[in-house]
C-alpha positions in Angstrom: 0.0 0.0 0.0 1.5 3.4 -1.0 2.0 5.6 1.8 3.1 3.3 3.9 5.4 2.2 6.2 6.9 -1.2 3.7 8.3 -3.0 6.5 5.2 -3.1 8.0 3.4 -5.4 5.2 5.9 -8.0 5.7 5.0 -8.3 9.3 3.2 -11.8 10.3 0.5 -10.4 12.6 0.9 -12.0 16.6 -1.1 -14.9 17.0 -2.4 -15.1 20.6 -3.2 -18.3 22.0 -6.4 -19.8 20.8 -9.7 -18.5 23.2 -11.8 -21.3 24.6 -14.9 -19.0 24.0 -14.1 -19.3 20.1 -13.7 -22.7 19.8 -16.5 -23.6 21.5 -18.6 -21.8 19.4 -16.5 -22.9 16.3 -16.8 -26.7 16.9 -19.3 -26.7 19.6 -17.1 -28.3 22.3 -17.9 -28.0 25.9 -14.9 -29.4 27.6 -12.3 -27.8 26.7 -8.5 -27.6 28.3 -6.6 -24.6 27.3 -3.0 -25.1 27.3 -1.6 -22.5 24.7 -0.8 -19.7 26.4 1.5 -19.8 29.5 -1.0 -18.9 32.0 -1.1 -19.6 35.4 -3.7 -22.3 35.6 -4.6 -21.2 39.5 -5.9 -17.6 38.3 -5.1 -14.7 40.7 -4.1 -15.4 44.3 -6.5 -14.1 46.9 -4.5 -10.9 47.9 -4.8 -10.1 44.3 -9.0 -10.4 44.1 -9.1 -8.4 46.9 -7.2 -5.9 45.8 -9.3 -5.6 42.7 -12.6 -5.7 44.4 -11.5 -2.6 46.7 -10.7 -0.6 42.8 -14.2 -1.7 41.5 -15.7 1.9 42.5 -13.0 4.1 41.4 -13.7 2.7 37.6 -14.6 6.3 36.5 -11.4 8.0 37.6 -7.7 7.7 35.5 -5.5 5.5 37.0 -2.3 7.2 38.5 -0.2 7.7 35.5 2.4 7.5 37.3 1.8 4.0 39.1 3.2 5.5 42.4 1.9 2.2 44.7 3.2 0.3 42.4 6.7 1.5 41.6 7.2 1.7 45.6 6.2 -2.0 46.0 8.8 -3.2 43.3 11.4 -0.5 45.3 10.9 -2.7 48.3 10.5 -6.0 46.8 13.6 -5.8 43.9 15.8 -3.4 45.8 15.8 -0.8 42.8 15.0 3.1 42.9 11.6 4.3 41.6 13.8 6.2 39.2 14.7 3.2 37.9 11.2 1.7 36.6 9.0 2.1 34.1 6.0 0.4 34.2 3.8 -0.8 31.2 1.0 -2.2 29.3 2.6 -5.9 29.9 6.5 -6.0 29.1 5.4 -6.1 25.7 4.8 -2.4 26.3 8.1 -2.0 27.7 10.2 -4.0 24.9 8.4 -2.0 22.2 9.5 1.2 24.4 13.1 0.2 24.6 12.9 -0.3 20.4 11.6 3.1 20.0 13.9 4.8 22.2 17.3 2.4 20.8 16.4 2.0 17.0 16.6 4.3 14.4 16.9 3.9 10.3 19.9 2.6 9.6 20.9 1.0 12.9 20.6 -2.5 14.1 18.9 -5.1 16.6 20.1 -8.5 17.3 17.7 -11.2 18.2 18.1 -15.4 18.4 16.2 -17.4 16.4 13.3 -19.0 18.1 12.9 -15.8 20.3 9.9 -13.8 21.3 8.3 -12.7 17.9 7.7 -9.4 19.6 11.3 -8.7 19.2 10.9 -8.4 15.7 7.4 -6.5 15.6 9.0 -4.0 18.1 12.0 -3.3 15.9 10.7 -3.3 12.5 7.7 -0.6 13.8 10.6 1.7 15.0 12.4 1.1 11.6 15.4 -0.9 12.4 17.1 -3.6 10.6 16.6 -6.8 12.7 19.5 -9.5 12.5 19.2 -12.8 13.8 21.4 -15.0 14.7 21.3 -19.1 14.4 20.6 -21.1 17.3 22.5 -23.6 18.8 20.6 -26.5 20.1 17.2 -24.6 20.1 19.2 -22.5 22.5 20.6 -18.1 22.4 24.4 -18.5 20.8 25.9 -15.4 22.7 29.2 -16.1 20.6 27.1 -15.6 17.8 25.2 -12.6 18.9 28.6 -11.1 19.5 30.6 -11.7 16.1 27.3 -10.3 14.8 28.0 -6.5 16.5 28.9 -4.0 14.7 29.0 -0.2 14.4 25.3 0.1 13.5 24.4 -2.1 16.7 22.0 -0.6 18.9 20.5 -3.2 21.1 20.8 -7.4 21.7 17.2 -8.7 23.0 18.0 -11.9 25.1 15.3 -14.1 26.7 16.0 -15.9 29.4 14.7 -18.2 29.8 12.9 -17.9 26.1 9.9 -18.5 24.5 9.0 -20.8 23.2 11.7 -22.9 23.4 12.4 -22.5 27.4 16.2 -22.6 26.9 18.3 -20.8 28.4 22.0 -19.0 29.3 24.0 -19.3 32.4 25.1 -16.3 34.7 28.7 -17.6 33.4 27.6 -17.2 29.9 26.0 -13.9 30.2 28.7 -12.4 31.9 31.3 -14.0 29.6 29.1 -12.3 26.7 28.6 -8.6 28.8 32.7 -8.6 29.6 32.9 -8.5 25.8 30.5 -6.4 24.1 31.0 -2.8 23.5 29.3 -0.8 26.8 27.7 1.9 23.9 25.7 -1.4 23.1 22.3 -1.9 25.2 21.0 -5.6 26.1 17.5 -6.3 26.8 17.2 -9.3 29.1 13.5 -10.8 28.9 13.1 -12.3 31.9 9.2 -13.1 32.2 9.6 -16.5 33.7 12.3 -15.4 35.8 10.3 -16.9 39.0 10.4 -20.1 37.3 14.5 -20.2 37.2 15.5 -22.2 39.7 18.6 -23.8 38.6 21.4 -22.3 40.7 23.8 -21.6 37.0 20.1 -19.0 36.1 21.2 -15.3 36.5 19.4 -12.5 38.2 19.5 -10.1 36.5 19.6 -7.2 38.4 22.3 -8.7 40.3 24.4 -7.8 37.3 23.0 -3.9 36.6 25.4 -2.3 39.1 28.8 -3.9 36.8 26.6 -3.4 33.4 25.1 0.0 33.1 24.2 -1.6 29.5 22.0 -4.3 30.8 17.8 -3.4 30.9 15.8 -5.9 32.7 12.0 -6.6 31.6 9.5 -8.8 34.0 5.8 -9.3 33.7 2.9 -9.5 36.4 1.1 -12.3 33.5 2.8 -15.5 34.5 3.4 -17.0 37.7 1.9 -14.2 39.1 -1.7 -14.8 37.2 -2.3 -11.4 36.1 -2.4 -12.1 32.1 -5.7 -10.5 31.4 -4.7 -7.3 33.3 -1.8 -6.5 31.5 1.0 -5.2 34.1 4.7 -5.4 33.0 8.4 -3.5 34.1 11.4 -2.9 32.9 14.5 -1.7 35.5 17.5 0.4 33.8 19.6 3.2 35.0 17.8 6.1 35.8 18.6 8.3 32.7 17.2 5.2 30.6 14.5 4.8 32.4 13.6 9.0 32.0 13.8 8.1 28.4 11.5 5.5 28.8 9.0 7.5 30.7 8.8 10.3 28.1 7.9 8.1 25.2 5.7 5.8 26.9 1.5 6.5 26.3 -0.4 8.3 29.3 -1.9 5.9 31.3 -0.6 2.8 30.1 -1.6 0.8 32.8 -5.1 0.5 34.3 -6.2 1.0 37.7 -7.1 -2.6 38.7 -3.8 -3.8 37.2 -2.0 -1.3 39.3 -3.4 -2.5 41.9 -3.4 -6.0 41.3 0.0 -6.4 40.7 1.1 -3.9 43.8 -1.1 -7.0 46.1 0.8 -9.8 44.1 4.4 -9.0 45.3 2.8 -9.4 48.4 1.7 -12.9 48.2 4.9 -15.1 48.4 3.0 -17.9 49.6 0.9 -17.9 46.1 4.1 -17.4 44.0 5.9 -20.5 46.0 3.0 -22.9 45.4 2.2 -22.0 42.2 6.2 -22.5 41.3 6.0 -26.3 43.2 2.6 -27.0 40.4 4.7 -26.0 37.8 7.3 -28.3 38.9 5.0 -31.0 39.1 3.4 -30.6 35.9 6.3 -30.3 34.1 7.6 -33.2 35.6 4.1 -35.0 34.7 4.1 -33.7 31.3 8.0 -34.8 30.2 7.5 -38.2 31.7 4.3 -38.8 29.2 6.1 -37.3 26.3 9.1 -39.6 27.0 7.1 -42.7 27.3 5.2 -41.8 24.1 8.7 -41.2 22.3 8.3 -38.0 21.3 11.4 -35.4 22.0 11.3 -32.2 23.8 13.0 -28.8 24.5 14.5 -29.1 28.2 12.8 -26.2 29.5 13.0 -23.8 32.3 9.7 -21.9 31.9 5.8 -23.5 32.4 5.9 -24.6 29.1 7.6 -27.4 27.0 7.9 -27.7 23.4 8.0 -30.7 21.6 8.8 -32.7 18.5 5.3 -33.8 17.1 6.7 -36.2 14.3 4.8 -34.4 11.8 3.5 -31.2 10.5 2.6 -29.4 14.1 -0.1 -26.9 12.7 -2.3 -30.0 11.8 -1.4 -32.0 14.8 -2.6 -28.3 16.8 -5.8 -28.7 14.4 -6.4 -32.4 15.0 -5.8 -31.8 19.1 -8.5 -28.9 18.8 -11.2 -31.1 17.4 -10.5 -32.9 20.9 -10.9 -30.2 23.1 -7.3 -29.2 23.7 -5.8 -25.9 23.0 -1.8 -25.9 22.5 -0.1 -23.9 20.9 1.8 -24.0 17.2 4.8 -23.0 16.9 5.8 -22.9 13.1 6.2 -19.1 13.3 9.1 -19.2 15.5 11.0 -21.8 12.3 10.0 -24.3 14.0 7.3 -26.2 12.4 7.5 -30.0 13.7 7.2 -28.7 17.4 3.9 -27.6 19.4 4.8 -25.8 22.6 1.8 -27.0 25.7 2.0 -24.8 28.9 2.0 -26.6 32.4 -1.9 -26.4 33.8 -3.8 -28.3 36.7 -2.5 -31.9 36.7 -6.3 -32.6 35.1 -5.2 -30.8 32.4 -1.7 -32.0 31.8 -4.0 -35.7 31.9 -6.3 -34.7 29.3 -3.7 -33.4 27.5 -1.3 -36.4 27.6 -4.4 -38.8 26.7 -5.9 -37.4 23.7 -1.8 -36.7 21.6 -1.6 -40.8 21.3 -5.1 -40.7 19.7 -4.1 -37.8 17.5 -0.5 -39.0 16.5 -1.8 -42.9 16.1 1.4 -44.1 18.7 
């Protein structure tokens, strides 16, 4: 179209999760098991409800654009200045914030394969030239990323762990990589299931912020926490990135009961711990039944696992659908044999677990 931005065309639009709502009403299904999305399967912890019921009659009013409550409870709970945070719509918010404020024409992003596709949305709307860089064993090759810098390098996005492969890079690794790349560059470290790293070689990141000025951290309120419809995610960078941040971001970018909601979820350690032990549970339920059904999967570190289908995985996702299950395809991150199912209620992970033999005939 002329008058245009042309990168924008080439764009493959997000595709969410499929909605249980739509396909019941496509296919008329009334048991249905979502799985698709990486959602806690608990919903919202109790402090959280009540903090939302207590915003119900303040609907009318803005929310605080500057999410005061909110930026003091991550002060206390991470350790950072407010100074420090910028709050938004999601992380999604946030990442497409850092793009705006890093890329320019004519300069560059690095990305890994597999990573988040809104990496590349982010970049390409701010009209950067993306560059991605092989994986290695599903996995971010930070040697690669780093013989791919050069003087038009703006910013490296690393998830970690990433989606939707759930790989991801030791504090040995990423140091190795941040003692070596040019300070001008920034970093972007995605760390949305960072509550769900609890190997003792997973880096924190803001451990690291003090010896890399470089490094931006971005966490989400949507997944352990169970605030996904709500929309509440951070980033944490030095104060005069953060400023930058703040000027570009939209006027109240997050809503009142997500404010709110989030601010009462830091709070509930006790919901965060026992949502982390199901997790571990169901991922260890869900890799044992893919193991005794011989199909191979991505060792993964968040509440999801993706896995070889043996096949063409958008028609396996289709076939699984007509059963009631929603998963998730994964052909869009290059990886087409693979469907990627998030950890829910051990019900779930069943359901799950006994409809794929039907499907894939093993």
């Amino acid at each position: 179209m002329e008058n245009t931005h042309a990168g924008i065309a080439g764009l493959m639009p997000y595709q969410p999760g499929k909605p249980i709502d739509e396909l019941a009403r496509e296919l008329g299904i009334e048991h249905i098991v979502k799985l698709a999305s990486n959602e806690n399967p608990r919903g919202p912890g109790p402090l959280v409800q009540e903090a939302i019921a207590a915003q119900l009659q303040e609907l009318s009013r803005y929310p605080d654009g500057n999410g005061f409550v909110l930026r003091q409870a991550l002060v206390e709970h991470l350790g950072v200045t407010a100074e420090q945070i910028t709050l938004g719509n999601g992380s999604n918010d946030v990442l497409d914030l850092i793009a705006r404020v890093t890329v320019q024409p004519g300069f560059e992003a690095i990305i890994a394969e597999h990573s988040f596709v809104v990496y590349r949305l982010a970049v390409t709307c701010a009209g950067g030239t993306l560059v991605t860089v092989p994986a290695v064993d599903y996995g971010t090759d930070l040697a690669g990323m780093l013989a791919a810098v050069n003087e038009r390098t703006r910013v490296v996005f690393i998830a970690n762990p990433n989606n939707p492969t759930g790989t991801w890079v030791s504090t040995a690794a990423l140091t190795g990589f941040l003692d070596e790349l040019p300070r001008q560059v920034w970093v972007v470290l995605d760390e949305a299931y960072f509550e769900f790293g609890t190997d003792p070689e997973y880096p924190n990141g803001l451990a690291l912020q003090q010896r890399y000025p470089n490094l931006i951290i971005t966490r989400t309120f949507s997944k352990i926490h169970g605030l996904a419809a709500l929309r509440v995610g951070y980033s944490v960078s030095t104060p005069e990135f953060a400023d930058l941040l703040n000027r570009a971001r939209q006027p109240f970018n997050v809503n009142s009961l997500g404010l709110a909601a989030a601010a009462a979820a830091l709070q509930d350690a006790q919901f965060v711990s026992s949502s982390l032990q199901l997790n571990q549970q169901g991922m260890q339920q869900l890799t044992a039944g893919l193991s005794a059904l011989g199909l191979p999967y991505i060792p993964s570190m968040g509440n999801f696992v993706s896995f070889d289908c043996g096949g063409d995985g958008p028609e396996v996702f289709q076939q699984l659908l007509r059963h009631g299950v929603i998963v998730r395809p994964v052909a869009e991150y290059g990886l087409p044999r693979h469907l990627r199912v998030s950890i829910g209620l051990p019900e779930e992970n069943q359901r799950f677990l006994d409809v794929l033999p039907e499907v894939l005939n093993v």
